[in-house]
C-alpha positions as MATLAB code, in Angstrom:
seq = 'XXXXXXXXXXXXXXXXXXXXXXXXXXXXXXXXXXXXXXXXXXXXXXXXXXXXXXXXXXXXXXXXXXXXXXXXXXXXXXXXXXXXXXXXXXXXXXXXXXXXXXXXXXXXXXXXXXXXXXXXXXXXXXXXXXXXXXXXXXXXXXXXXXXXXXXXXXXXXXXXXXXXXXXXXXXXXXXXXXXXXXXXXXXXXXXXXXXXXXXXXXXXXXXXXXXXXXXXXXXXXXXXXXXXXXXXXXXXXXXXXXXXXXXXXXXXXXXXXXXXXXXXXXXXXXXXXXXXXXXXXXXXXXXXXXXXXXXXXXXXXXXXXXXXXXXXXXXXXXXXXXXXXXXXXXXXXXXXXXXXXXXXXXXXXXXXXXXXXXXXXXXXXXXXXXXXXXXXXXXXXXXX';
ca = [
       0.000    0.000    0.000;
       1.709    3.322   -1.151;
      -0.791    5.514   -1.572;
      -1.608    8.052    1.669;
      -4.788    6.518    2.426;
      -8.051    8.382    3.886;
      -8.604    7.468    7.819;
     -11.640    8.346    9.327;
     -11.146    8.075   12.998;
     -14.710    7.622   15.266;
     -13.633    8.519   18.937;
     -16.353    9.428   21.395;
     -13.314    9.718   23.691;
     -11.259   12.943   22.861;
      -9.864   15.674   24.458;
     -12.293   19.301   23.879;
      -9.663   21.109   25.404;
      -6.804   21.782   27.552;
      -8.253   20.509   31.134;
     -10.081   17.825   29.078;
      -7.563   14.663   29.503;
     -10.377   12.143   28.046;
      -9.176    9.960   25.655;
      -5.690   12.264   25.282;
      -3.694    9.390   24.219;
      -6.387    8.945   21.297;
      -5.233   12.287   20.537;
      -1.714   12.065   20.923;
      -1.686    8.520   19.017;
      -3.441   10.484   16.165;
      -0.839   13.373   15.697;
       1.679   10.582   15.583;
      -0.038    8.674   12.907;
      -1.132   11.849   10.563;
       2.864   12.347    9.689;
       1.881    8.854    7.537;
      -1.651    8.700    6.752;
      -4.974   11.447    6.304;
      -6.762   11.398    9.267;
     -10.125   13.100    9.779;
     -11.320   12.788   13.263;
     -15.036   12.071   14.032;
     -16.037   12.931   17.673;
     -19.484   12.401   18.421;
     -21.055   13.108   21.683;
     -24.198   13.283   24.006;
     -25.151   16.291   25.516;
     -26.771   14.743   28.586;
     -27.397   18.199   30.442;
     -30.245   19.339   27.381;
     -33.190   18.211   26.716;
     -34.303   18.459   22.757;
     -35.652   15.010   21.101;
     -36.085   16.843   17.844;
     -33.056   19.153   17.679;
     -30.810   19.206   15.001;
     -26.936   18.180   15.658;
     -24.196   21.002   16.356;
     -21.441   20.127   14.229;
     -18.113   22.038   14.827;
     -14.981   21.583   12.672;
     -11.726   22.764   14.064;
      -7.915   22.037   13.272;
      -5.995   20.558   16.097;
      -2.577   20.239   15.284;
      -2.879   19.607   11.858;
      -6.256   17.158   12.521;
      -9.218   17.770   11.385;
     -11.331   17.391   14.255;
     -15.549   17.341   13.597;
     -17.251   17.261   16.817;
     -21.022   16.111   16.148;
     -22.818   17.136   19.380;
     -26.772   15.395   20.280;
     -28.964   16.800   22.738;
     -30.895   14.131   24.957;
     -33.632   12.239   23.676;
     -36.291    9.849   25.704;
     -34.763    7.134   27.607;
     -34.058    3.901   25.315;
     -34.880    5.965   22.208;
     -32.040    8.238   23.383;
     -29.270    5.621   22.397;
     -30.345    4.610   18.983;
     -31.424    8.269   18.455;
     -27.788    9.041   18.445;
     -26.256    6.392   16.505;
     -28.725    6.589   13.399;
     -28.031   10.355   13.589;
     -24.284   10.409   13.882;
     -23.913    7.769   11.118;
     -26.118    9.660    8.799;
     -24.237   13.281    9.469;
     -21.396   11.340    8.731;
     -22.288   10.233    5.501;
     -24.246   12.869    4.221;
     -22.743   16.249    5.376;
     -19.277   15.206    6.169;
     -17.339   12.441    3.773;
     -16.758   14.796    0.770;
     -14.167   12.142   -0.763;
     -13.547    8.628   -0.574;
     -12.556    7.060    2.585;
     -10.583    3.873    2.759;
     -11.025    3.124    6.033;
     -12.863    3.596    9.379;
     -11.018    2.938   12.673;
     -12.899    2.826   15.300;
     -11.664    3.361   19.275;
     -13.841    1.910   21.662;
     -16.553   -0.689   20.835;
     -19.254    1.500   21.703;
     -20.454    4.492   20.461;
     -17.768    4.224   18.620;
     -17.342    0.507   16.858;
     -21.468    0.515   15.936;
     -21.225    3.910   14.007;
     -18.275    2.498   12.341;
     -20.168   -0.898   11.495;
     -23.299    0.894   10.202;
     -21.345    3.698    8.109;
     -19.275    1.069    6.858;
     -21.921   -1.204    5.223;
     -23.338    1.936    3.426;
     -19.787    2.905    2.307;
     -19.010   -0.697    1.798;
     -15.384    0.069    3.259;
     -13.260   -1.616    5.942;
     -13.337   -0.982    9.849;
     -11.266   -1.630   12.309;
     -11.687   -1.021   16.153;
      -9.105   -0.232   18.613;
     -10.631   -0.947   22.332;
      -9.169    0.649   25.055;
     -12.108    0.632   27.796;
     -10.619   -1.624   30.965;
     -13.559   -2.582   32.134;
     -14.943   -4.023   28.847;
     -18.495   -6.017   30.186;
     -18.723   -2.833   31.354;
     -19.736   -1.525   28.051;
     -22.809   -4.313   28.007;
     -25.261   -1.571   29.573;
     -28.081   -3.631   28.512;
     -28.971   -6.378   26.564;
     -29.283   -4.198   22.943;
     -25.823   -2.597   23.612;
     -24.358   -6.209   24.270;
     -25.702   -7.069   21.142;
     -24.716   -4.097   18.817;
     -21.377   -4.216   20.633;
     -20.688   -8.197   19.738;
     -21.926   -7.773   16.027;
     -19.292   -4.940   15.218;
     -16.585   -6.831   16.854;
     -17.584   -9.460   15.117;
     -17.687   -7.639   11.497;
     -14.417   -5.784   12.010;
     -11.979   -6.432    9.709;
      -9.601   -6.221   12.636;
      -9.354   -5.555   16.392;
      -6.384   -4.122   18.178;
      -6.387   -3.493   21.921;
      -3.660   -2.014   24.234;
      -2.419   -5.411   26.327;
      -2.929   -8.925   26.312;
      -5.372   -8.314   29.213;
      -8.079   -6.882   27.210;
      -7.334   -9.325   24.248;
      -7.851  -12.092   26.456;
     -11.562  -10.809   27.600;
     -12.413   -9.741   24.420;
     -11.755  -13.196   22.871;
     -14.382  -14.405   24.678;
     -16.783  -12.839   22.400;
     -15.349  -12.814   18.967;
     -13.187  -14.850   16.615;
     -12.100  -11.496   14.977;
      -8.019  -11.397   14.779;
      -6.806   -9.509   17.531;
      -3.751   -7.224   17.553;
      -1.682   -5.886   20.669;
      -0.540   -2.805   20.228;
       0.083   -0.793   23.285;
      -0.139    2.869   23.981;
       2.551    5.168   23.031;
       4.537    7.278   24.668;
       6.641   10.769   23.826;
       9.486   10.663   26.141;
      11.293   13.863   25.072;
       8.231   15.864   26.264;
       8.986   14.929   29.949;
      12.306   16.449   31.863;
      14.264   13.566   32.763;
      15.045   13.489   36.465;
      18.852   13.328   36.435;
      19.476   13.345   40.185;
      17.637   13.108   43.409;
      16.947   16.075   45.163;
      18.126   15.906   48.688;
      14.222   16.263   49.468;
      13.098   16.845   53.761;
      10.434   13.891   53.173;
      10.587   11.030   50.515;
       7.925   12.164   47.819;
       5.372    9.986   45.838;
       2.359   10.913   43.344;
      -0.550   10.048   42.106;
      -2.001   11.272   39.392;
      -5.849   10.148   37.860;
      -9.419   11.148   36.912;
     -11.690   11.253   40.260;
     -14.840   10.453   39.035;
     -15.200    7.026   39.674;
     -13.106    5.048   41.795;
     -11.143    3.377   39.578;
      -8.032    4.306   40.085;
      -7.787    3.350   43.760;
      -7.038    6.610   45.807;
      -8.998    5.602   48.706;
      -6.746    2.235   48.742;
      -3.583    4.722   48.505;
      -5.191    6.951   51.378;
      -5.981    3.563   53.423;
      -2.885    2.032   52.918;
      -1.009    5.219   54.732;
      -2.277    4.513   57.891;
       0.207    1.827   58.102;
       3.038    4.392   57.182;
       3.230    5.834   60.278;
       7.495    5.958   60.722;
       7.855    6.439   56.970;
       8.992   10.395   56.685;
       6.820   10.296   52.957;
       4.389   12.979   51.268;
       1.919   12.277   48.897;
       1.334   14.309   46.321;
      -1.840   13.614   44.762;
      -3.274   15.076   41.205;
      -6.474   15.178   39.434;
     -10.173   16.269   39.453;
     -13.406   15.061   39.188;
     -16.832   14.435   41.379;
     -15.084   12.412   44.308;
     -12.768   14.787   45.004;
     -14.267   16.302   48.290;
     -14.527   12.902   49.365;
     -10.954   11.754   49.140;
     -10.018   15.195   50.909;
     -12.611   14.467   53.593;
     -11.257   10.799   53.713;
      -7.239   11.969   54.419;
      -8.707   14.090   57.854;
     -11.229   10.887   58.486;
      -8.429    8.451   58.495;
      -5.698   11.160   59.936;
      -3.190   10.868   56.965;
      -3.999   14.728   55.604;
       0.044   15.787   57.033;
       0.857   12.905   54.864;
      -1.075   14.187   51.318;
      -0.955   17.340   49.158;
      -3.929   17.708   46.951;
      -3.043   20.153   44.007;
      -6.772   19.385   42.077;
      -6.552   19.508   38.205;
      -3.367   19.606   36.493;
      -3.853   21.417   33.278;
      -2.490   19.675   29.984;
       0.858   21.918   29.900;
       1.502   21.228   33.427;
       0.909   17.761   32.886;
       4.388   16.889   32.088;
       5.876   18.879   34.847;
       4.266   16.851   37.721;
       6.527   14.197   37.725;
      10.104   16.196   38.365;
       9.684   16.330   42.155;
       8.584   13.079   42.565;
      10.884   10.327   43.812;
       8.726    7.424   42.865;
       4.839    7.116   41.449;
       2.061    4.974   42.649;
      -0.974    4.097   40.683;
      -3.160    1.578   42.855;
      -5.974    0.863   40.426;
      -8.595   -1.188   40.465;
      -8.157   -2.091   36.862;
      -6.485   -0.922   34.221;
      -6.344   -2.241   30.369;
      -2.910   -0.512   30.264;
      -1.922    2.533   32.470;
      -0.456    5.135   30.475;
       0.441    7.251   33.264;
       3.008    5.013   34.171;
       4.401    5.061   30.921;
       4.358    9.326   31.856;
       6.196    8.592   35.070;
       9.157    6.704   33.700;
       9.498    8.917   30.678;
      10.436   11.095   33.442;
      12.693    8.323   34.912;
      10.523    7.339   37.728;
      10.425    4.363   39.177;
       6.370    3.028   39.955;
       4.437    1.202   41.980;
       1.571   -0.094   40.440;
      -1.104   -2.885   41.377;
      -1.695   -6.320   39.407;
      -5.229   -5.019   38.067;
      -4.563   -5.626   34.021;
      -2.045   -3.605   31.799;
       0.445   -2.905   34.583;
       1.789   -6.327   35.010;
       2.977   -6.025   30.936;
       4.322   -2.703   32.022;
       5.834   -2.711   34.792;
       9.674   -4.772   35.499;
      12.284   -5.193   38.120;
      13.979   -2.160   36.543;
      11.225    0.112   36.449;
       9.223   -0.470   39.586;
       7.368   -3.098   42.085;
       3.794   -4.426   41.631;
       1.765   -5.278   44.720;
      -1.564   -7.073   45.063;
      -5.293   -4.899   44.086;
      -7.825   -3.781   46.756;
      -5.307   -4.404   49.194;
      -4.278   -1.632   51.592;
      -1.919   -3.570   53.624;
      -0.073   -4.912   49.929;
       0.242   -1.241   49.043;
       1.750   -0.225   51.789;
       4.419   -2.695   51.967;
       5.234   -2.095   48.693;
       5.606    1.272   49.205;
       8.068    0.392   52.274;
       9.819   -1.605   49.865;
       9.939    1.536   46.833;
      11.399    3.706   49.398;
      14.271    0.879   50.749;
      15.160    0.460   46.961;
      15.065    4.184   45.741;
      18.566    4.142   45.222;
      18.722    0.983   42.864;
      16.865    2.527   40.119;
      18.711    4.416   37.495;
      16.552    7.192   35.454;
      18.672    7.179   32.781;
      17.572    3.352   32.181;
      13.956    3.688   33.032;
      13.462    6.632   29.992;
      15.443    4.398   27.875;
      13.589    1.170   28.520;
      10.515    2.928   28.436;
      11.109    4.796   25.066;
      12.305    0.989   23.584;
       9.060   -0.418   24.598;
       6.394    2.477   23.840;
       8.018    5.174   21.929;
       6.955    6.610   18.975;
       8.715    4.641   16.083;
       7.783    1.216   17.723;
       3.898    2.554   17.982;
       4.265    3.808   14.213;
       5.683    0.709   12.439;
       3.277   -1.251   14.493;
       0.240    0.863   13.622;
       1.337    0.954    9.697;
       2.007   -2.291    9.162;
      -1.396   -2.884   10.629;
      -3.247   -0.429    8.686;
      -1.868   -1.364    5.698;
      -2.923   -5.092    6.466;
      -6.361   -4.176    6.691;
      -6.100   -1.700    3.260;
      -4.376   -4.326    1.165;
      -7.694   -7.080    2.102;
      -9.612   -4.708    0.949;
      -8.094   -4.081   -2.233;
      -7.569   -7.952   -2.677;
     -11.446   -8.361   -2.267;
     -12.374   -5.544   -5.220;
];
């Protein structure tokens, strides 16, 4: 395949701006792949907080770094109807006020919205699609019996599936025979400031850095687990926003472990990769995780990480890098944190950016994600 094909990219999970850090990596794996291929990015969306069955879509073009990015915003519809509502209308904006020339392929991230639009646009274009899922909690996506459904058939007519670890390959598998590629996130390391010494810091100093809207990622774990910290002289500094925020701050005075935690709220995008230079070692205790990208943030920066076996860490995460402890488990955490602060001095940053960058940096992710898309291009030409 020489020609620069035409991508169009579905992803109901993209950054709208700066202090919006969903689906960033969607983003930043985009930018990487339009130095190689025409991307036009589809993001479709529900706007949940209005009301208007009837209303026409807002459709809003912009250019993003040299992406086209077409936001296609719904307004809430009746309950059931409200699902299907939005699918037939995305797919049909799609096709009839935004493809203006021939598209070769649709790639899809995350099964749903994302994978149905691409099935149903795809059978009227009578093109190719591929979906990329990155959702850790995949059942998750089985809201109901309908979106189980619509979710299994476009898995199950995708030309391809790739998925960030072996972890979410192996649950997927259990509900299609469709070929399934590993291709894990990708990482930038030369936009992170390599730590090239440690700082003679007062107290030993850890972070955490995640979305608070769910419980997920495990903060009240972190918070739990350093009640057992008593003698250790640490400080955690902990970043991110969201609903449950009040409640983790509440928790630290509840559980007497506030002298022990800094919370700094939302860090905005540009600040993003200046977190992690004051940090002696980062913890991520989630729940689950399909990958973790964040820790691939943390030792860009050459920080070593503790992380928990709930997924992707475990095929991030080695001996050289950082510790992995046991999920859900306070007391596991907190030994393993012990243990991260005993071994500080055995980890070189120097070899955790490089390792990092030969695992996930941007030339692996790019002849990976070419030599996939032109697997899926050159089927299709075969079959006209």
């Amino acid at each position: 395949m020489t020609k620069k094909a035409n991508i169009l990219v579905i992803a109901s999970w993209y950054p709208k701006d700066k202090t919006d850090f969903s689906g960033i990596f969607i983003k930043e794996q985009i930018e990487i792949l339009s130095k190689k291929f025409r991307l036009v990015v589809v993001n479709p969306i529900v706007d949940y907080k209005s009301f208007n069955p009837f209303g026409k879509p807002k459709i809003n073009r912009s250019l993003e770094n040299g992406v086209e990015v077409i936001r296609i915003e719904i307004k809430r519809s009746f309950p059931i109807y409200n699902q299907w509502n939005f699918l037939r209308i995305v797919q049909k904006v799609i096709h009839e006020e935004i493809i203006d020339e021939k598209i070769d392929l649709i790639h899809a991230h995350v099964s749903y919205p994302g994978g149905v639009i691409a099935m149903m646009l795809a059978r009227k274009l009578r093109i190719p699609y591929m979906i990329t899922e990155h959702y850790g909690g995949f059942v998750g996506l089985f809201r109901s019996k309908i979106h189980k459904f619509l979710i299994i058939r476009a898995l199950n007519n995708a030309y391809l599936i790739t998925t960030v670890s072996n972890y979410s390959a192996k649950i997927i598998k259990n509900f299609t025979s469709t070929p399934i590629e590993i291709i894990p996130n990708v990482i930038d390391i030369f936009k992170f400031d390599l730590k090239q010494t440690k700082e003679n810091h007062k107290r030993i100093v850890a972070g955490f850095l995640g979305g608070l809207d769910t419980q997920v990622k495990g903060l009240d774990i972190l918070l739990n687990a350093l009640i057992h910290l008593k003698n250790e002289n640490l400080k955690v500094i902990i970043g991110g926003s969201g609903k449950l925020l009040p409640y983790y701050m509440e928790l630290a005075k509840k559980l007497n472990v506030e002298d022990k935690c800094e919370f700094l709220g939302l860090i905005p995008a540009e600040k993003r990769y200046e977190f992690f230079k004051d940090l002696d070692f980062f913890i991520l205790p989630s729940r689950h995780e399909s990958f973790g990208l964040v820790l691939l943030e943390a030792m860009a920066s050459g920080i070593p990480v503790l992380a928990t076996r709930c997924g992707g860490p475990e095929e991030i995460v080695e001996e050289n890098t950082g510790f992995l402890v046991e999920k859900e488990n306070s007391e596991s955490l907190a030994k393993g944190i012990q243990k991260m602060i005993k071994n500080l001095s055995k980890f070189n940053p120097i070899e955790i950016r490089n390792r990092v960058n030969q695992r996930f940096g941007k030339e692996v992710f790019m002849q990976k994600m070419v030599e996939v898309y032109n697997s899926v291009l050159d089927r299709n030409e075969e079959k006209e």
